[in-house]
C-alpha positions, 0 to 999 in steps of 0.5 A: 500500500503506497501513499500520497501526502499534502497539506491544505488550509481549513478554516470556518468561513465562507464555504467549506473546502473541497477535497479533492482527490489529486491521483488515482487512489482507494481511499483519502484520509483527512486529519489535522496536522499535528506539526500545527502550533496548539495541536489539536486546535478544533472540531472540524465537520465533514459534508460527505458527499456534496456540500448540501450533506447535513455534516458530522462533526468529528472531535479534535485531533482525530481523523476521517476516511472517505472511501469511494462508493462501489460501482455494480458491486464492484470497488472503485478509486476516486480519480484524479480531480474527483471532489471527494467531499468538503471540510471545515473546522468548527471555529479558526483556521489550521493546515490539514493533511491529506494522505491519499492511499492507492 
């Protein structure tokens, strides 16, 4: 299992933030980053899977997992460029990372 890393801003203003899948991957794991000053800092909400989804909030320093939805049955990968979901924390702003699994 190979992984992919970045990093991207989260905050609670204006619209929550896309993530996007960047390759080919099985699954995207989302997470606050710990080298952040205060670490953790906030609650953060996800939309899965479209900015109009009611969001659940997941608690401070812990992580989350979009996995794609099968297609027939079948397993499938998220495609580069794909909007997998949306982020955003509950109060402040902070970095993110992004590990993409495939």
């Amino acid at each position: 299992m190979a992984e992919k890393t970045s990093a991207f801003t989260v905050n609670n203003t204006g619209d929550p933030e896309a993530v996007i899948a960047t390759i080919q991957c099985r699954e995207i794991r989302i997470m606050e980053d710990p080298a952040v000053a205060g670490w953790p800092t906030s609650d953060f909400l996800i939309y899965n899977p479209t900015i109009g989804a009611t969001p659940a909030r997941r608690l401070v320093g812990t992580s989350y997992v979009f996995v794609p939805s099968e297609d027939n049955g079948q397993p499938r990968r998220f495609n580069p460029n794909e909007t997998v979901g949306f982020v955003a924390t509950v109060t402040g702003s902070t970095t993110f990372q992004m590990i993409e699994v495939y």
